[in-house]
C-alpha positions, 0 to 999 in steps of 0.5 A: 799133394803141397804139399805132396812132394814134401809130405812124400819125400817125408812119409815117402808116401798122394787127390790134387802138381814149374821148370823150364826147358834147355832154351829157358833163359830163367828160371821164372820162365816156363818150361818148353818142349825142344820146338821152336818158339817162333813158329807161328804154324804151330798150336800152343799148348799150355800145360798147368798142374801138381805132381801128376801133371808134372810126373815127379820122379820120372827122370830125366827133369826138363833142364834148367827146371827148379828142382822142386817142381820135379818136372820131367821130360817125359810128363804127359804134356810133353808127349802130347807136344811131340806126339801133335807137333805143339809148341809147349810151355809147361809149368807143371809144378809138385805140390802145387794146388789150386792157389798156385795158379794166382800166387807164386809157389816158390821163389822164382816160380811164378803164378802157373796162370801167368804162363797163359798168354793170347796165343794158347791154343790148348790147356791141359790142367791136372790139379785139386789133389792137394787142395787142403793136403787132401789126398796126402793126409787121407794116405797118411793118416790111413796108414798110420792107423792100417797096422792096428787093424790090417783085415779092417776098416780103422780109417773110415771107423776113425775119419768117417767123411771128414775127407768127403766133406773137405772135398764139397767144402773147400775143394770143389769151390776152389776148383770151381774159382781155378777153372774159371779163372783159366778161363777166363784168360783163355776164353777162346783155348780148348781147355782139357782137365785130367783126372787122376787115374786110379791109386787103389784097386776097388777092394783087396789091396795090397799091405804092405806096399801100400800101406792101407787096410784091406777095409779101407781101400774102398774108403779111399778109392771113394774118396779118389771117385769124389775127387774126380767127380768134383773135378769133372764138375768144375771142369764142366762149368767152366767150359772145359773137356774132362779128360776121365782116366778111371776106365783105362786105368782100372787094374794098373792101380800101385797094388797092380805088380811092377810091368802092368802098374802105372802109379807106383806104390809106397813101398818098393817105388820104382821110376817115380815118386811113391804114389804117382804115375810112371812113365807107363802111366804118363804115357797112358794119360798122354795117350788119352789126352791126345784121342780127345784133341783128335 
């Protein structure tokens, strides 16, 4: 994830994700769902994030979105506004992690924190995968090593908690800093964090289509369940809701087959960028979403 749209446009391989809508005059400006900006009955939602959040892959893109960001229509954050009547701005961007809500990403892609303004209601945030390239370079290097050792566990055997000591290290205090600092621009915004659903069943898997060693897959979802975990931690103590997408998504991992699966695989990807939700998946996140605002 930074650095997840570049590693998987190039690995075409994930935890740790700006575009504007079709009203947007610039594109530093955030992106907003097709209602209107001047209603003040209307809640403002504010949506923050990667790739996830953003839905690489899932087309149409917001129009007039910079294409890096991968943005689309059809994003969780999205269905969410038009499902609940919000005002949306949406500035949701692939490959982004926890720096780029303080710092611009790209050029003529603002801060993500900068879109949060004294009106904003409700923040959705889905971020902390590509802290430190965490998850990209854990897909990564697992498959480079999967075809020595296709029955075992040569990832583990060779990385051993290195990714879970990046996790205590360096990403949950980076989330926990994130977290505050929305916060702390929003003191008052009912602020949801959503986990990442899960990429890998508990055991099996599914080599090649996702190209990770069957002793390996339950070295990886634990490295996804510690992800998640810190994120839930940092969500807390920061005073936000943590939205859990592990229960629902159990079964509709990228092994799961095409019409059931909601992230889709490596090899074979369809409707979204390899290893990310597809427009089933956002609609599941939305859904889950849209229960915890009721």
């Amino acid at each position: 994830m930074r650095r997840i749209a570049a590693v998987l446009a190039a690995t075409v391989l994930v935890v740790g994700g700006c575009a504007q809508s079709v009203d947007d005059p610039a594109p530093s400006t955030p992106s907003s769902a097709p209602v209107s900006e001047t209603d003040s009955a209307q809640q403002h939602l504010v949506n923050l994030g990667d790739s996830f959040s953003a839905a690489a892959g899932v087309q149409p893109l917001v129009a007039g979105s910079p294409v890096m960001c991968l943005r689309s229509s059809l994003n969780f954050a999205h269905l969410v506004a038009a499902d609940g009547g919000f005002r949306l701005t949406d500035v949701s961007c692939s490959g982004a992690d926890t720096t780029d809500f303080t710092d611009p990403q790209y050029e003529g892609v603002a801060a993500q924190l900068d879109a949060i303004t004294d009106d904003s209601d409700v923040i959705t945030v889905m971020i902390g995968g590509n802290d430190s390239a965490l998850y990209s370079t854990a897909i990564r290097e697992c498959s480079d090593l999967a075809a020595q050792d296709v029955a075992g566990a040569p990832c583990q055997a060779e990385h051993g908690d290195d990714y879970t000591d990046i996790i205590e290290s360096d990403t949950y205090p980076a989330l926990v800093e994130a977290l505050g600092e929305v916060r702390a621009r929003a003191p008052d915004a009912d602020m949801l964090v959503v986990g990442y659903p899960w990429i890998l069943p508990a055991s099996g898997g599914c080599y090649p289509t996702m190209r990770v060693a069957a002793g390996d897959v339950p070295y990886l979802r634990a490295l996804q369940a510690d992800l998640n975990d810190a994120i839930r931690r940092a969500a807390e103590r920061s005073g936000a809701r943590f939205v859990d997408m592990s229960a629902v998504s159990e079964g509709r991992d990228a092994c799961a087959p095409s019409g059931q699966r909601w992230i889709e695989p490596q090899n074979g990807a369809s409707g979204a960028a390899p290893v990310h939700p597809n427009a089933e998946g956002q609609r599941a996140i939305a859904d889950q979403v849209s229960a915890a605002l009721e």
